[in-house]
C-alpha beads as a LAMMPS data file, in Angstrom:
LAMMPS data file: protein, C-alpha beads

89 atoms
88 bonds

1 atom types
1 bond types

-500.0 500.0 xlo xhi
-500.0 500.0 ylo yhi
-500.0 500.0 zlo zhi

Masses

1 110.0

Atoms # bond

1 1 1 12.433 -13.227 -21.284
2 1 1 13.150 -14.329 -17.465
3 1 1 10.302 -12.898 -14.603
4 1 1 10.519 -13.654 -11.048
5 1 1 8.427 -13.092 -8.309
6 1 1 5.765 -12.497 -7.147
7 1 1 7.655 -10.885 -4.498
8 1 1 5.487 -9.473 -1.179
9 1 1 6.848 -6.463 0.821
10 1 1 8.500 -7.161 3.233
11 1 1 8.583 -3.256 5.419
12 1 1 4.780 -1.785 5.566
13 1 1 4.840 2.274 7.480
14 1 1 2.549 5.008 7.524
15 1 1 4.191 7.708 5.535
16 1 1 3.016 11.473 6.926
17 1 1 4.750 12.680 3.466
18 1 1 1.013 12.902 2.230
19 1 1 -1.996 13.100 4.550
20 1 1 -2.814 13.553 8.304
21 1 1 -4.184 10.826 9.557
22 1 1 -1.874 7.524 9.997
23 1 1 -2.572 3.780 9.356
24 1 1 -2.859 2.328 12.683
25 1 1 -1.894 -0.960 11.822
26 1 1 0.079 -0.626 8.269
27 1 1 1.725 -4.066 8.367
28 1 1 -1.769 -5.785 7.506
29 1 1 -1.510 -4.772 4.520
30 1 1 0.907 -8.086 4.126
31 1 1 -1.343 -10.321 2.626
32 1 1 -4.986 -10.950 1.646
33 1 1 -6.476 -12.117 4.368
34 1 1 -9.838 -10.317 4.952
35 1 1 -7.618 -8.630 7.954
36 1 1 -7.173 -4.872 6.966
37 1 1 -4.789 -1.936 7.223
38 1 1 -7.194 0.784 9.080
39 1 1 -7.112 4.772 8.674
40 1 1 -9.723 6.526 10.524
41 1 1 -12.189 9.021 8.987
42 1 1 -12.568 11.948 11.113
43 1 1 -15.891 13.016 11.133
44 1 1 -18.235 13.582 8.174
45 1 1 -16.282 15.303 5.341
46 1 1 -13.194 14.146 3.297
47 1 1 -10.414 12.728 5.405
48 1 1 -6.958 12.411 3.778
49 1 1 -5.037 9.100 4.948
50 1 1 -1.629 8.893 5.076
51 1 1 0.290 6.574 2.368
52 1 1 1.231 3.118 2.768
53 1 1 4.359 2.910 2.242
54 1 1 5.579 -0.817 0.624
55 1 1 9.517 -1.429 0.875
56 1 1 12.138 -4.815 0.970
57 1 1 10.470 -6.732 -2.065
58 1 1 13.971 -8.751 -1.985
59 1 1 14.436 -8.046 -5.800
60 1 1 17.578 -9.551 -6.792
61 1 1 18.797 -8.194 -10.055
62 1 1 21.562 -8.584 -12.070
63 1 1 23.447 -5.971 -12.722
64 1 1 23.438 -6.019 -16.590
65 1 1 19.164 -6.328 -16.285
66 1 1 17.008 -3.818 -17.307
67 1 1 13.461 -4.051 -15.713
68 1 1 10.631 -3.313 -18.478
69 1 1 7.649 -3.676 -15.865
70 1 1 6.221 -4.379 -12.609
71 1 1 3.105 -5.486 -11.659
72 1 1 1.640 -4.947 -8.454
73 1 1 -2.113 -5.629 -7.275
74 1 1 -4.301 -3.552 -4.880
75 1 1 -7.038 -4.583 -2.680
76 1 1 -9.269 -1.872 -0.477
77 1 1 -12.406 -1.903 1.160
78 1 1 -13.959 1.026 3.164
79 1 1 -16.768 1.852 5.361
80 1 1 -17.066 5.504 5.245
81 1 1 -20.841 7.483 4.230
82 1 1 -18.728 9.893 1.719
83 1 1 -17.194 6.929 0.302
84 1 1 -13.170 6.526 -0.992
85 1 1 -11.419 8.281 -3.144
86 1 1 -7.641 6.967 -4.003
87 1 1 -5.149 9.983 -4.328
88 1 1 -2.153 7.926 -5.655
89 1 1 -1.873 4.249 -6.129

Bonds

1 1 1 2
2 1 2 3
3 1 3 4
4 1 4 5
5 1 5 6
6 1 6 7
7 1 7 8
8 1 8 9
9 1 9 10
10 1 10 11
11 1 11 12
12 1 12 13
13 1 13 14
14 1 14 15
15 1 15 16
16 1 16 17
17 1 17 18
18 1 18 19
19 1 19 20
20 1 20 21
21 1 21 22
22 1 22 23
23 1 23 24
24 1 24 25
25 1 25 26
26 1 26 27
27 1 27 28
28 1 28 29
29 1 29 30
30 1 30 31
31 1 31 32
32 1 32 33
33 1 33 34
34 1 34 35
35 1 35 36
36 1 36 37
37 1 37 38
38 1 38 39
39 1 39 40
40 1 40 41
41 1 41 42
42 1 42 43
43 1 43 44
44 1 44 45
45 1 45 46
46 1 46 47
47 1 47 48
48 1 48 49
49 1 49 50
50 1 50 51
51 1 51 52
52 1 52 53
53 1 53 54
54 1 54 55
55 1 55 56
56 1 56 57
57 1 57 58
58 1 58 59
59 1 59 60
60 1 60 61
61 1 61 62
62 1 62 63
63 1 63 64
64 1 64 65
65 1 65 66
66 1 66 67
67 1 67 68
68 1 68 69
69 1 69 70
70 1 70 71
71 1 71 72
72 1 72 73
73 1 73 74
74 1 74 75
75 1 75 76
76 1 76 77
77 1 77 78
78 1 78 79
79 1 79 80
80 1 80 81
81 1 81 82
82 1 82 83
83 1 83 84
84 1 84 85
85 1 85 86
86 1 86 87
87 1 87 88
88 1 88 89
């Protein structure tokens, strides 16, 4: 069985489809580098960030393949008092 990759993103945006406050700085979410993506909490109670959206992995498929899986990793770290909750990952 062939794999390739790992592949990074290559287009990082603040999606308003879910959530009302926006990432101000989406693109850090590149790379692991101890340099964050940031979304505000807004005062004391549960704050709902915006997605990150991920696009342009540069997958080049051919077109008689049939994907089976992809794996994709996740790092987060907050500073909030009523800690984080993930909606979707």
């Amino acid at each position: 069985m062939a794999t390739a990759g790992p592949n990074a993103g290559g287009t990082f945006a603040s999606d308003p489809a879910v959530g009302t406050i926006a990432w101000t700085n989406p693109s850090n979410a590149a790379s692991v580098n101890a340099v964050y993506a940031e979304c505000a909490e807004l005062g004391m109670g549960p704050s709902d960030g915006e997605y990150i959206k991920v696009t342009n992995f540069g997958f080049s498929l051919p077109s008689d393949a049939t994907p089976t899986a992809i794996k994709f990793s996740v790092v987060r770290k907050a500073f909030s008092l009523g800690g984080l909750i993930d909606n979707l990952v």
